[in-house]
C-alpha positions as CSV (number, residue, x, y, z in Angstrom):
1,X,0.0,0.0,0.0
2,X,5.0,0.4,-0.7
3,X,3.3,1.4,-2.7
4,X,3.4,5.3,-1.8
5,X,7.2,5.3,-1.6
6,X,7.4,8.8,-2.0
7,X,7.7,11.8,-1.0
8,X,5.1,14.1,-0.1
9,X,1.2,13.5,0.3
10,X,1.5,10.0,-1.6
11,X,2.7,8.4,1.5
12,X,-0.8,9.7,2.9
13,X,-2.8,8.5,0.3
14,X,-1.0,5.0,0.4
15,X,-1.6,5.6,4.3
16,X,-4.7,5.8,4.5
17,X,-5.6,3.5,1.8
18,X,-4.5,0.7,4.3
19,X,-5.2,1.9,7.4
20,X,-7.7,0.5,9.6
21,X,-10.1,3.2,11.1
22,X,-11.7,2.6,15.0
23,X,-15.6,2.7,14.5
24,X,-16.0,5.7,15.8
25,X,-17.8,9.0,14.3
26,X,-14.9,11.0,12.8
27,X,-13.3,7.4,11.3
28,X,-17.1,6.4,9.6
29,X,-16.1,9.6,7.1
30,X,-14.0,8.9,4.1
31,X,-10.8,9.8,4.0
32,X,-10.1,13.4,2.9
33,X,-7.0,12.5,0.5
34,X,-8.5,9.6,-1.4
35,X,-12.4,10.3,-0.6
36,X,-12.9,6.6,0.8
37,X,-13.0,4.5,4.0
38,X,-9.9,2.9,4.7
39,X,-9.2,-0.9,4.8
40,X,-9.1,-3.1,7.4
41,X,-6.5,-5.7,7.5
42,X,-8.9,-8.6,6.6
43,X,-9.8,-6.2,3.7
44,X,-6.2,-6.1,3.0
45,X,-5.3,-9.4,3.3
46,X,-8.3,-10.2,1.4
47,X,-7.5,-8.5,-1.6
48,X,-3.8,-9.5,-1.5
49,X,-4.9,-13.4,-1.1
50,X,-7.4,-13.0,-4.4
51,X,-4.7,-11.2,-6.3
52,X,-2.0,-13.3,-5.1
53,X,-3.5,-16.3,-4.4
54,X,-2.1,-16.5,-1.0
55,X,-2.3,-19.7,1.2
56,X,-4.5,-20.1,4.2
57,X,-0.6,-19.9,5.9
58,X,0.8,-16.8,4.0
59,X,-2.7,-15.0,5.2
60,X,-1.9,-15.9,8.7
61,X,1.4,-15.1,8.6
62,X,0.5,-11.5,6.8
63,X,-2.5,-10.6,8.9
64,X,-0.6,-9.1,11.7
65,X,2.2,-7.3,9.6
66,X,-0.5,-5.4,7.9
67,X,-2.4,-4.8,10.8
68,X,1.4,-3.5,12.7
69,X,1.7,-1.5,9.5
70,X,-1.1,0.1,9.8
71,X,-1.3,0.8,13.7
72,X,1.9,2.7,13.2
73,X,0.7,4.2,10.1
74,X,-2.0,5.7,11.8
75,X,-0.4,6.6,14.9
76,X,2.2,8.5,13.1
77,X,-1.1,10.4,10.9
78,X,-2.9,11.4,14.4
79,X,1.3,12.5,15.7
80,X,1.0,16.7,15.3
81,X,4.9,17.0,16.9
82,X,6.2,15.8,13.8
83,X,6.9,18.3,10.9
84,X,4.9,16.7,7.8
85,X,8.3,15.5,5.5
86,X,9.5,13.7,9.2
87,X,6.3,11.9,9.1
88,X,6.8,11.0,5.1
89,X,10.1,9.9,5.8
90,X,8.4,7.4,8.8
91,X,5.9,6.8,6.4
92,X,7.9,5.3,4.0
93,X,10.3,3.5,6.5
94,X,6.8,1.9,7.9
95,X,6.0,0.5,4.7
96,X,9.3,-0.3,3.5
97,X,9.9,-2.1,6.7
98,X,6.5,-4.4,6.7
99,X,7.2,-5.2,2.9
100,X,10.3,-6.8,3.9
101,X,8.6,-8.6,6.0
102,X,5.8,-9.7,3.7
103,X,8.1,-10.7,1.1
104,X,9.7,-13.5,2.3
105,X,6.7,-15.0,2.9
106,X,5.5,-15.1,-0.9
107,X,6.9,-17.4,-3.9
108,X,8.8,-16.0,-6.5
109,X,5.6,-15.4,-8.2
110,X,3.8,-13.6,-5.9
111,X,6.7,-11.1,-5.5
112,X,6.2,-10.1,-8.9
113,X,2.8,-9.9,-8.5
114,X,3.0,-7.7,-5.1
115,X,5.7,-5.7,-6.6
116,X,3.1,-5.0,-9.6
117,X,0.5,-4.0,-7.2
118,X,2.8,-1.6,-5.2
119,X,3.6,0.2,-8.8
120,X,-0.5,0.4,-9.6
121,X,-0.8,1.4,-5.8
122,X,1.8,4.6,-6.8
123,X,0.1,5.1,-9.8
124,X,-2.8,5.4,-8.4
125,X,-1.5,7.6,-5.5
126,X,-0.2,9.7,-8.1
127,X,-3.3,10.4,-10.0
128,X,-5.4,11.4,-6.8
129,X,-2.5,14.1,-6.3
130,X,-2.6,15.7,-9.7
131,X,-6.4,15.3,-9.3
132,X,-6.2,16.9,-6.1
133,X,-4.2,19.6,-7.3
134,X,-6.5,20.4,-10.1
135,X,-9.9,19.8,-7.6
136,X,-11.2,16.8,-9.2
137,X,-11.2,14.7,-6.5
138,X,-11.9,10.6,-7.0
């Protein structure tokens, strides 16, 4: 979700895009950066078993990276003391740090595969931007 392995409000977008949100009032609104509720990390692991065809054992052993990942994700987005490049630059250690975790635990295959979805996942971070920037939000 990296994915959003750079600089500036990409490492947001990617962020938020896999961050679970607590059920309460202010987390049932989309997110403001990419206008939708954030994942959960069943959603997560969900859509990384279907697109990598994960075993019941890779989703086991993936579950709690992602949901680590995005604890600290979103403990770093509610963290005001931080100036907001310090927090891109623990943004991107965050997710650089659970992907090499998560990589081990795929075939050679899948690694290609997640690597392909990290690219879409900046792609797609980088057209929300631009987007953004014009007002045309998704």
């Amino acid at each position: 979700m990296s994915c959003l392995l750079f600089a500036g409000p990409l490492y947001r977008a990617y962020a938020e895009d896999f961050s679970p949100q607590e059920p309460s009032a202010q987390d049932q609104t989309p997110s403001a950066t990419t206008g939708r509720q954030p994942m959960d990390p069943d959603e997560v692991v969900d859509m990384l078993a279907a697109r990598l065809n994960l075993t019941e054992d890779q989703k086991t052993q993936i579950k709690p990276i992602i949901a680590d990942r995005q604890q600290k994700l979103r403990d770093l987005r509610e963290d005001s003391s931080s100036r907001p490049m310090q927090r891109m630059r623990k943004a991107k250690k965050i997710v650089e740090d659970s992907d090499k975790k998560i990589e081990p635990i795929l075939n050679d295959q899948q690694k290609q595969q997640y690597a392909q979805i990290k690219e879409q996942m900046k792609q797609q971070a980088r057209a929300r931007m631009q987007n953004r920037g014009t007002g045309n939000m998704q």
